[in-house]
C-alpha positions as CSV (number, residue, x, y, z in Angstrom):
1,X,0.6,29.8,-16.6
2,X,0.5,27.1,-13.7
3,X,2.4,23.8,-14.8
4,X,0.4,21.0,-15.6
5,X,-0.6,18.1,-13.4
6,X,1.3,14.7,-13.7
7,X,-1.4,12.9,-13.4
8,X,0.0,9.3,-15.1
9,X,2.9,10.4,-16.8
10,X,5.9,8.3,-16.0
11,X,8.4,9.8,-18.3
12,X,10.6,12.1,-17.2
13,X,11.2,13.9,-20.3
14,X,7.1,14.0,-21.2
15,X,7.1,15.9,-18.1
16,X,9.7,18.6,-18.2
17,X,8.8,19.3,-22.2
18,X,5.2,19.2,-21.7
19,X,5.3,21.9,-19.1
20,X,4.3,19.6,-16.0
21,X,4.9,19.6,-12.3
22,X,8.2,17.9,-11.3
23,X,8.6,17.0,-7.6
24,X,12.4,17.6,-7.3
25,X,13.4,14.1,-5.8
26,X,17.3,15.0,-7.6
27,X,19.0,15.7,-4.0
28,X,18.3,12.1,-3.0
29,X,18.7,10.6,-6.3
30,X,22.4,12.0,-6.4
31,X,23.4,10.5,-3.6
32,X,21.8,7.2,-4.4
33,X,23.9,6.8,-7.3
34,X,26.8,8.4,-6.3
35,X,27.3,6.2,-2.6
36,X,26.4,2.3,-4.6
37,X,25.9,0.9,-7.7
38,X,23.7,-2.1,-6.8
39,X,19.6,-1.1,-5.5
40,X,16.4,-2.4,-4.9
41,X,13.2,-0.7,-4.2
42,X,10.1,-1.3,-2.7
43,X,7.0,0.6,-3.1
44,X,3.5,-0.1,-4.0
45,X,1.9,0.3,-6.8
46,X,0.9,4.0,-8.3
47,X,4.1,5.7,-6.1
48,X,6.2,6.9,-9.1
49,X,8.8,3.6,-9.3
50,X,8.6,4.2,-12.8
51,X,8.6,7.8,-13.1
52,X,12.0,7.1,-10.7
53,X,13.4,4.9,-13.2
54,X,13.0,7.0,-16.7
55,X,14.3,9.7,-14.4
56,X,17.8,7.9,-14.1
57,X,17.7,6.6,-17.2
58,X,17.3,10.2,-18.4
59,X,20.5,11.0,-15.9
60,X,23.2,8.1,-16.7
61,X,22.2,9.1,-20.5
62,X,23.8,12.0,-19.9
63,X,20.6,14.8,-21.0
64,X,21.7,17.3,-18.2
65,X,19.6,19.6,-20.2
66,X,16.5,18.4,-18.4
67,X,17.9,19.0,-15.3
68,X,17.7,22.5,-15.8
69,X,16.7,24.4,-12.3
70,X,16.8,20.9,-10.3
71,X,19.0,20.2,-7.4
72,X,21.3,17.5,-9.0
73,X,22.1,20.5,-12.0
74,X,23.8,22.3,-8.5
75,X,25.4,19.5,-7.6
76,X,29.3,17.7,-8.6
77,X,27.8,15.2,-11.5
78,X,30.2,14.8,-14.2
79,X,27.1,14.3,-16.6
80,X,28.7,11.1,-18.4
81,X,27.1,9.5,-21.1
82,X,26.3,5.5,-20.6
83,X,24.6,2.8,-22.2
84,X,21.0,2.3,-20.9
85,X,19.0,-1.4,-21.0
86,X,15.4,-0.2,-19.4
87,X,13.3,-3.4,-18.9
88,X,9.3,-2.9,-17.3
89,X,8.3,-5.9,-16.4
90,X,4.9,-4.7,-16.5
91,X,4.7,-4.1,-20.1
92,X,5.4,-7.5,-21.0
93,X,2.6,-10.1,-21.7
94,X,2.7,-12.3,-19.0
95,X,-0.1,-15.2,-19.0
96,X,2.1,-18.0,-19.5
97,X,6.2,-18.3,-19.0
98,X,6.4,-18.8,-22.8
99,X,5.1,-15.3,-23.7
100,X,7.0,-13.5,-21.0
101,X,10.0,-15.1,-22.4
102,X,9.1,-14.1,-25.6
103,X,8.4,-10.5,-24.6
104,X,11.5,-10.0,-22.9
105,X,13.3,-11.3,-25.8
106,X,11.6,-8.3,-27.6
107,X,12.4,-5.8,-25.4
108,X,16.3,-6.7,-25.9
109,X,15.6,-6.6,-29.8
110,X,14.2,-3.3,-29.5
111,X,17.1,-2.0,-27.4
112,X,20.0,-4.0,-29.2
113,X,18.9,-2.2,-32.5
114,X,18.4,1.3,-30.7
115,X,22.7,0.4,-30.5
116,X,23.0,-1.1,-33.7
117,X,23.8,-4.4,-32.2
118,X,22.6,-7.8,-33.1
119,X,21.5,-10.2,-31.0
120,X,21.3,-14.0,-31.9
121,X,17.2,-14.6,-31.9
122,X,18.0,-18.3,-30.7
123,X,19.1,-17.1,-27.2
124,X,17.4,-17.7,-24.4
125,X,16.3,-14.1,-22.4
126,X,19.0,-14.5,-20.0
127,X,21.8,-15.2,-22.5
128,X,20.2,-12.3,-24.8
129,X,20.4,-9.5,-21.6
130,X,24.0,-11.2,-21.0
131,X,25.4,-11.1,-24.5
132,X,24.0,-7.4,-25.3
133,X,24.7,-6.1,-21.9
134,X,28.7,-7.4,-23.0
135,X,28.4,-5.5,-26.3
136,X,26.9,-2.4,-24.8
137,X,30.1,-2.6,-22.1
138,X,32.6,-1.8,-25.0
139,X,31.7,1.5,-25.1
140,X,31.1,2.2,-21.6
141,X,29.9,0.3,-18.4
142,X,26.2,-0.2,-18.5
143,X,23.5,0.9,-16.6
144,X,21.0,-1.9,-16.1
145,X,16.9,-0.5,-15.2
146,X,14.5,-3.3,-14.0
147,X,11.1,-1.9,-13.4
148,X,8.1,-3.9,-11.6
149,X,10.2,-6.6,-11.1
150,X,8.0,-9.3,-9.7
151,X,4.9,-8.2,-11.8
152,X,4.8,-11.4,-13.4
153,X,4.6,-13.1,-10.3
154,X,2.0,-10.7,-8.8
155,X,-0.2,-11.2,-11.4
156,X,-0.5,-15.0,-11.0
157,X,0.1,-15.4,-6.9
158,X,-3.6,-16.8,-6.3
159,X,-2.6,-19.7,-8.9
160,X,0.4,-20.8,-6.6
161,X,1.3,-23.4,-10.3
162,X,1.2,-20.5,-12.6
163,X,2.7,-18.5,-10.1
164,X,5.7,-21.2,-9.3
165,X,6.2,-21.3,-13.3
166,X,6.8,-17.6,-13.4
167,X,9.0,-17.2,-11.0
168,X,11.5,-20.3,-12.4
169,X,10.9,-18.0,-15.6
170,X,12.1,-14.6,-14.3
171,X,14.6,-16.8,-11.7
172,X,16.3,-17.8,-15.1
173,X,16.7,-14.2,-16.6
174,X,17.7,-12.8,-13.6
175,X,20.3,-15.4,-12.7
176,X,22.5,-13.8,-15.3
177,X,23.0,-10.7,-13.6
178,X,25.4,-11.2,-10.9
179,X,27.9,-12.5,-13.2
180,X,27.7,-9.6,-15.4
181,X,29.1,-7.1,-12.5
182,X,32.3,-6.1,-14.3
183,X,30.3,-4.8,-17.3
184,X,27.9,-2.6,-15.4
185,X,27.9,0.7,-14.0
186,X,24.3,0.7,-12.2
187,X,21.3,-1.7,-11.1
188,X,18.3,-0.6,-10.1
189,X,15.3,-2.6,-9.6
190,X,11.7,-1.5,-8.4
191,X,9.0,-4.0,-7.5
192,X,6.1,-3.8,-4.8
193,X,7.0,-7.2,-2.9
194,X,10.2,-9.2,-2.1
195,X,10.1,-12.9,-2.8
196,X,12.7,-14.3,-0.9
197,X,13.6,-17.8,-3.2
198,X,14.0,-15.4,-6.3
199,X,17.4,-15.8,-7.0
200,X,17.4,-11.9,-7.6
201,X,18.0,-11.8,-3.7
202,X,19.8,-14.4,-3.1
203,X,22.3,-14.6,-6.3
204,X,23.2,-10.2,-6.2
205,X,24.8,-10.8,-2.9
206,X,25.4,-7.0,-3.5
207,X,22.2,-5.6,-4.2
208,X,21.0,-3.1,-1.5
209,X,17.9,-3.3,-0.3
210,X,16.5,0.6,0.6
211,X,12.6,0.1,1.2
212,X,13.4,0.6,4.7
213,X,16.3,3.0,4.5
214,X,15.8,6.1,6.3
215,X,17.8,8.1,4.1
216,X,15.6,7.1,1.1
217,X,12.1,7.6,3.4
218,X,10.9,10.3,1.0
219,X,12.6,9.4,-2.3
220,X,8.7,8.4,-3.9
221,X,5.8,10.2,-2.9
222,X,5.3,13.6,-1.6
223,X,5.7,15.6,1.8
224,X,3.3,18.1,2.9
225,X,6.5,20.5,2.3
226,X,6.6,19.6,-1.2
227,X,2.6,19.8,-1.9
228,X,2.8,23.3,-0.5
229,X,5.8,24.1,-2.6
230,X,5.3,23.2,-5.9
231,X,1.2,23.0,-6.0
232,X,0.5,26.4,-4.7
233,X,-1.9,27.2,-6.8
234,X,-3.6,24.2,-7.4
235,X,-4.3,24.4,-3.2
236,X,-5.7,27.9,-4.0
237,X,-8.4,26.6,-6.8
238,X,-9.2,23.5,-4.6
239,X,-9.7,25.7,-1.2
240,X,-11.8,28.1,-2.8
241,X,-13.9,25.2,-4.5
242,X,-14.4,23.3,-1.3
243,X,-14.9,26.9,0.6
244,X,-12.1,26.2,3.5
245,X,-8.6,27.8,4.1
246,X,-5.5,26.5,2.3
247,X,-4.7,25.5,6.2
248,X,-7.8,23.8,6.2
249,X,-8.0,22.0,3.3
250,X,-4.6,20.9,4.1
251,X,-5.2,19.2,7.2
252,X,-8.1,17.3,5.4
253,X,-5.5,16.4,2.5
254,X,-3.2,14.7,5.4
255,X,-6.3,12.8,6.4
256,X,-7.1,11.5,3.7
257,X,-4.0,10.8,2.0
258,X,-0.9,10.8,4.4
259,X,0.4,8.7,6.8
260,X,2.9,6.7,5.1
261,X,6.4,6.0,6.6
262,X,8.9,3.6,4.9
263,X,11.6,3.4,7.9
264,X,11.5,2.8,11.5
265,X,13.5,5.9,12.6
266,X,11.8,7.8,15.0
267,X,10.6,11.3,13.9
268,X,10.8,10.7,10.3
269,X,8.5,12.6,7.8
270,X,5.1,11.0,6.7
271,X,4.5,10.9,2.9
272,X,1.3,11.4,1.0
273,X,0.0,8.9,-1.6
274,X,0.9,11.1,-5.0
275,X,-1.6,9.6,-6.8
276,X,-4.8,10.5,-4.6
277,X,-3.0,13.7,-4.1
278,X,-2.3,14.5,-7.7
279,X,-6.3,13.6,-8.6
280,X,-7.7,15.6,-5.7
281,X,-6.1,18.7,-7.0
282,X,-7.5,17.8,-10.4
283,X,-11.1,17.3,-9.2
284,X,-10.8,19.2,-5.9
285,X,-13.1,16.4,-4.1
286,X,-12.2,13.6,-2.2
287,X,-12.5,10.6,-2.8
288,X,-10.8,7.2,-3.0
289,X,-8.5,7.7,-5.9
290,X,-6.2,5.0,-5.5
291,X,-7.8,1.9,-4.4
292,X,-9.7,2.3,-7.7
293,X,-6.5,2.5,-9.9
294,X,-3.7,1.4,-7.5
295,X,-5.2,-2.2,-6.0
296,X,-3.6,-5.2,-7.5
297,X,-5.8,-7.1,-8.8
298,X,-3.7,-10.2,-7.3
299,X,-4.7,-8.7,-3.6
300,X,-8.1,-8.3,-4.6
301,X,-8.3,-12.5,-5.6
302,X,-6.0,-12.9,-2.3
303,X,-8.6,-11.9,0.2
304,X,-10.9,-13.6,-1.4
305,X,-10.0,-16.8,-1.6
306,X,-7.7,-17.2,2.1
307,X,-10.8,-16.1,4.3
308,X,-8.0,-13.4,5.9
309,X,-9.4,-11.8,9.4
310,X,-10.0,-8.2,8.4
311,X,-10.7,-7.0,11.8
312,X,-6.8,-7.9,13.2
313,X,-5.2,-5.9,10.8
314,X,-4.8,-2.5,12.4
315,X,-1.7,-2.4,14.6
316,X,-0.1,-5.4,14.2
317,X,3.3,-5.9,15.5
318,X,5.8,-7.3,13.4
319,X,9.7,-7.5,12.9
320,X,11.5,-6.0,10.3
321,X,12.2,-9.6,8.7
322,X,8.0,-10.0,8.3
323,X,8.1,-7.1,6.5
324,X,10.9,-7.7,4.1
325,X,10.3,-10.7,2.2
326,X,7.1,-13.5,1.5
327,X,7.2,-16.7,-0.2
328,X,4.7,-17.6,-2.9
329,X,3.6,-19.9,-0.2
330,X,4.0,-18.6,2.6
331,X,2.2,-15.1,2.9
332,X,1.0,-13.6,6.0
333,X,-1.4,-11.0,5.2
334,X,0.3,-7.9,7.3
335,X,3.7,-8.4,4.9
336,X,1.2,-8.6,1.6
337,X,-0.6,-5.6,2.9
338,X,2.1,-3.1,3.9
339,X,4.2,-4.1,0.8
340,X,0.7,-3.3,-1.5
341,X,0.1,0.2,0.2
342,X,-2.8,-0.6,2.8
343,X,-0.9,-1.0,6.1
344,X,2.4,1.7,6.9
345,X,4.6,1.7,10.3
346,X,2.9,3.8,12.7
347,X,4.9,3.6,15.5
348,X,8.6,2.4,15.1
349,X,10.4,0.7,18.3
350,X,14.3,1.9,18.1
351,X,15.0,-0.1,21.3
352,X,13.1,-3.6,20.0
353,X,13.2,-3.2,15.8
354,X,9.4,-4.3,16.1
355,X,7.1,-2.2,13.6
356,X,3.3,-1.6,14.5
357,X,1.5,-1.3,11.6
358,X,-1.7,0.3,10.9
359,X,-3.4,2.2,8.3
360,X,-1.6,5.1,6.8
361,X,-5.2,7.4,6.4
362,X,-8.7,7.9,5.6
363,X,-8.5,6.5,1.5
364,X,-6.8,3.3,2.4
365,X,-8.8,2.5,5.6
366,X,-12.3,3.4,3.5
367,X,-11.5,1.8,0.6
368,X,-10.6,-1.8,1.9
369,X,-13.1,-2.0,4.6
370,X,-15.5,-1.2,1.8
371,X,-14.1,-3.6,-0.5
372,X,-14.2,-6.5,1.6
373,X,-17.7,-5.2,2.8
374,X,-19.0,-5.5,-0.1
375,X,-18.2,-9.1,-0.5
376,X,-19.6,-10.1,2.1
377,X,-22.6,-8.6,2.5
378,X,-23.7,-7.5,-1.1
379,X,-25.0,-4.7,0.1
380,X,-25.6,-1.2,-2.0
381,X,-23.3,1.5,-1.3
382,X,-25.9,3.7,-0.9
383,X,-27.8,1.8,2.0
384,X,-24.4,1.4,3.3
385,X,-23.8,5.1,4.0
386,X,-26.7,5.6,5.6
387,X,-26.6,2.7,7.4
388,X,-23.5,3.3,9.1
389,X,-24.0,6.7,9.7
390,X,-26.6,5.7,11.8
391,X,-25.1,2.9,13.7
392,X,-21.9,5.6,14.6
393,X,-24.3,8.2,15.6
394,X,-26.8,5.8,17.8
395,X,-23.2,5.8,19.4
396,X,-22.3,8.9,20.1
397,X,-25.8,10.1,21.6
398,X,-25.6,6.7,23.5
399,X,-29.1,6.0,21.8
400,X,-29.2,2.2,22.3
401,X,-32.8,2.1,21.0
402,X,-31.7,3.6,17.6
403,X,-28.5,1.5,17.4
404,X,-30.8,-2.0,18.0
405,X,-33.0,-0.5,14.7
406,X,-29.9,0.2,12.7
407,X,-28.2,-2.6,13.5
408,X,-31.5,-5.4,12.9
409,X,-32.6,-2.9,9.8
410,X,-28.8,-3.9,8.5
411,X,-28.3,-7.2,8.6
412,X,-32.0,-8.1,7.5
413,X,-30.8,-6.7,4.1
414,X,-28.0,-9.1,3.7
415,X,-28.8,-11.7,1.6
416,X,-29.7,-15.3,2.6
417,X,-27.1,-16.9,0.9
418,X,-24.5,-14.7,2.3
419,X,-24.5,-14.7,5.8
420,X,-22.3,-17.7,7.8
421,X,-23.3,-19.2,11.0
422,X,-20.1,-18.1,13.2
423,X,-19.6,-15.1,15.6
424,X,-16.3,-14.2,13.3
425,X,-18.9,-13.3,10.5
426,X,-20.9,-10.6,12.7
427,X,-17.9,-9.5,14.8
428,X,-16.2,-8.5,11.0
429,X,-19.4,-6.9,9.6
430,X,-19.6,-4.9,13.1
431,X,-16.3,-3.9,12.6
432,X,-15.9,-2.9,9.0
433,X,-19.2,-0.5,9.3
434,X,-17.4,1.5,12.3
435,X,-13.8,1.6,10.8
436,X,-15.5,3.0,7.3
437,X,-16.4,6.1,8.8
438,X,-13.2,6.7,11.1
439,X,-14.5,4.9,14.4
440,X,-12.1,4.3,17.1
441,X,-12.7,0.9,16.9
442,X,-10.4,-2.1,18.4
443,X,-11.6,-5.7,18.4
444,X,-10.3,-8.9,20.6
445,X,-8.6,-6.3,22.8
446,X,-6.3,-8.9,24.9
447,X,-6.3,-8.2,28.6
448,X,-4.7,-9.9,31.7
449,X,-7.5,-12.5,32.0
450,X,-9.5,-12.8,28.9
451,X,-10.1,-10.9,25.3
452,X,-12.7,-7.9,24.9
453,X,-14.6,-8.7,21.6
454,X,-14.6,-5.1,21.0
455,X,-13.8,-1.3,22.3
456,X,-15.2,2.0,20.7
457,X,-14.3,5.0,21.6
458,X,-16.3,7.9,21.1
459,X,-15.9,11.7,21.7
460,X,-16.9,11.0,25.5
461,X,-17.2,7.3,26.1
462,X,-15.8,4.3,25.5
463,X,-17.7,1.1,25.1
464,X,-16.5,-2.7,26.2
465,X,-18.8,-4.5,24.0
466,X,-19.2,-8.5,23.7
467,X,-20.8,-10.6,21.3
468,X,-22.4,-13.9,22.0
469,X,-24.1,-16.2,19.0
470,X,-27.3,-17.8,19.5
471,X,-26.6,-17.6,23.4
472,X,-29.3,-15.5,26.1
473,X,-28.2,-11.9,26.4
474,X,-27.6,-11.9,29.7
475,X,-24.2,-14.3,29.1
476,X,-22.5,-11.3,27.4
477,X,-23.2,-8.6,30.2
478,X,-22.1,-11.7,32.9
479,X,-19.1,-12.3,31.1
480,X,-17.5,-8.6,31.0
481,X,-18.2,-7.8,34.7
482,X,-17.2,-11.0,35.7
483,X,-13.7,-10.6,33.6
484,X,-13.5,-7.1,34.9
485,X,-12.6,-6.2,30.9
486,X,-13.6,-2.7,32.0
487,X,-10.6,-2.2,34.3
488,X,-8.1,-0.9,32.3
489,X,-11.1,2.2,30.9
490,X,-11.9,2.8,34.6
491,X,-9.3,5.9,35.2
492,X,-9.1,7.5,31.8
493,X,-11.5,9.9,33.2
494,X,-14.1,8.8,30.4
495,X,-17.7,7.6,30.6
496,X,-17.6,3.8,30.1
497,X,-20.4,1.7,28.8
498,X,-20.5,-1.8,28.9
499,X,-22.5,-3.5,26.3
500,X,-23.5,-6.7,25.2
501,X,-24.6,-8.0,21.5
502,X,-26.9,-11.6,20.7
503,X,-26.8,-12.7,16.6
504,X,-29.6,-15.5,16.4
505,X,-28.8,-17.9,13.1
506,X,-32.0,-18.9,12.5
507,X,-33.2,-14.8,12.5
508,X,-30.0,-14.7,10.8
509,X,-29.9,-10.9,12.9
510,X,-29.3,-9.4,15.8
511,X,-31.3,-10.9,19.1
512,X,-30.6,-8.5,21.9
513,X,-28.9,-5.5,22.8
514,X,-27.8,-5.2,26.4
515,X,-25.9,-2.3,28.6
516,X,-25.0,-1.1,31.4
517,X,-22.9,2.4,32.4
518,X,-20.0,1.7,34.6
């Protein structure tokens, strides 16, 4: 009988008694905590950071028996036995400092009694995780688990006051920690961002931060070598379902939910989301698993409310110190959305340290263009399907007739109220409908003398398209031949297409459609 599917299950113990899968992640874990004793780990949300931290909790308690068959069972671990203070931050109720503090405080009640300790109820949450952390160390050193670290944070960062209060309240109980070195064995904390004024960072002068260590690349999610390993016959069932070739429906899989690298060395493996993965085998369709369970909801209220341009996001160029840390007030969108899951490092620069982000596959790309779409515009999902099917396809046939229909047919659905009187508005909608469906699709493309508004590549030609607003049709043609935009297309031994786009406010739709091939 096939093991069961993880699907949710973030105890380690659930899973191996329960008869589930177990990605063996015990190699890398081994020599995590047998090279440092102080770590911090980035990852977004739905990866497994909590699934990683029951699993050393399971280890520094000593329960080898659960290792049974692993690779760390194999390996020179002397199996010791050690006290264990496990702290998820996102179990706690935290809609006001008071209550989180009061939750904590809980937590280390629950724990302290678990050891037959008592803890002084008057203590603030710092001086409570100080004073049983001491008792705990007089049996042996302690191993200290912090999971979802900034959670409370997270949850309040589009009220910067609420959020400002939190962090002072977690700044507090984490303060404590540095000082209490000599009584501890192991740190780990997980979150999904790095705020760099929490004094988590800048008080554990020690702690090691590996979210962009090569060696720990693969220690959450899964490689294609480990879907074909231990889900062998859950890729059976699902190839015969969807009437395709294990080879096939792996190469789809890696489409829709690979593409994620969490280092800039070159030639290191890509890793699948293992959430989407995990509930494709279950339902054996695709779909956008994770956006619907994995998107914070403080990202959701973030885009919102700061107006972000959408259409710059894919491959943006950044340093590694962009990537590693935001403010509370300071937070440039390409930081917030590779640390949440919906931008990766595509291609790494060894010789530079600059990363070029983009996004990882098919679910992530979908799913946010949708979101945002659907703010925007209001518009059904339904009509939204068909309509950009046939916006891509007027493309590719090079049917400029069907694309004007599509297109004026589109926007005259979008409600009054909605719609903005700025080029940015139509430029984004234009966008988001091609990059849904996988287009090719590059906007304010800089070149030596001037910005293209827009390239498209198709199977066989590429398009230099510009958009004018409540301008005569002929300014957009006039304006790409006479800034030559199309040089840089003319030797790619391509058809190239040169197109130009009117929006009229008061029609509140398209005006004109213009091209001419090269």
């Amino acid at each position: 009988m096939a093991k069961k599917l993880p699907i949710g299950i973030q105890t380690f113990s659930e899973i191996i008694q329960e008869n589930y899968v177990y990605v063996d992640k015990t190699a890398l874990i081994y020599e995590m905590i047998t090279t440092g004793k102080c770590y911090f780990l980035s990852r977004p949300r739905r990866f497994g950071k909590s699934l990683l931290v029951s699993t050393l909790a399971e280890i520094f308690s000593g329960n080898k028996e659960l290792f049974a068959g692993f690779a760390i069972a194999s390996l020179p671990y002397d199996w010791k036995k050690y006290p264990v203070i496990v702290i998820s931050f996102s179990d706690f109720d935290c809609t006001t400092p008071e209550n989180l503090n009061e939750s904590i405080k809980r937590c280390l009640h629950n724990i302290a009694n678990e050891y037959h300790i008592m803890l002084n109820a008057q203590l603030n949450p710092g001086a409570m995780l100080q004073s049983l952390t001491k008792e705990l160390a007089k049996q042996n050193p302690v191993v200290l688990l912090i999971d979802e670290y900034d959670y409370a944070i997270l949850k309040h960062i589009h009220n910067p006051e609420m959020a400002h209060a939190m962090r002072e309240a977690v700044k507090n109980f984490y303060a404590v920690i540095k000082g209490l070195d000599a009584y501890l064995k192991f740190v780990f904390l997980t979150g999904v961002s790095k705020f760099s004024q929490t004094s988590i960072f800048s008080g554990l002068n020690n702690l090691n931060d590996i979210g962009l260590d090569a060696r720990f690349n693969t220690l959450l999610g899964y490689t294609k070598t480990e879907i074909v390993t231990f889900f062998d016959s859950y890729l059976q069932e699902a190839a015969h379902y969807n009437d395709c070739f294990v080879e096939e429906l792996l190469e789809k899989i890696t489409e829709w939910y690979d593409g994620y690298l969490f280092t800039n060395a070159l030639n290191a493996t890509k890793i699948y989301n293992p959430f989407s993965v995990l509930l494709f085998l279950s339902k054996k369709e695709f779909a956008n698993y994770w956006f619907q369970t994995g998107t914070p909801t403080f990202l959701i209220n973030l885009l919102k409310t700061h107006n972000y341009p959408i259409q710059k996001l894919d491959k943006i160029r950044v340093t590694q110190e962009d990537l590693g840390s935001f403010d509370i007030d300071i937070m440039p969108l390409a930081t917030l959305l590779f640390q949440t899951g919906y931008l990766t490092i595509c291609a790494p620069d060894k010789r530079t340290d600059i990363y070029t982000l983009s996004y990882p596959n098919r679910e992530t790309a979908k799913s946010l263009m949708s979101y945002v779409f659907d703010f925007m515009t209001h518009a059904s999902k339904a009509y939204l399907k068909d309509s950009t099917e046939l916006i891509y396809q007027a493309f590719t046939h090079i049917n400029f007739e069907q694309l004007e229909q599509a297109l004026m047919s589109f926007f005259a659905q979008i409600p009054y109220g909605i719609q903005i009187d700025a080029e940015k508005y139509y430029q984004t909608i234009f966008y988001i409908i091609l990059k849904m469906i996988g287009a090719d699709i590059i906007v304010e493309q800089q070149t030596n003398i001037g910005r293209i508004d827009a390239v498209l590549n198709t199977k066989d030609t590429c398009f230099i398209i510009e958009f004018k607003i409540n301008k005569h049709i002929a300014e957009a043609m006039k304006q790409i031949e006479a800034r030559k935009y199309y040089q840089a297309y003319e030797l790619l031994g391509r058809k190239v297409m040169l197109v130009g786009i009117t929006f009229d406010t008061e029609l509140r739709n398209i005006s004109g459609i213009t091209h001419k091939e090269l």
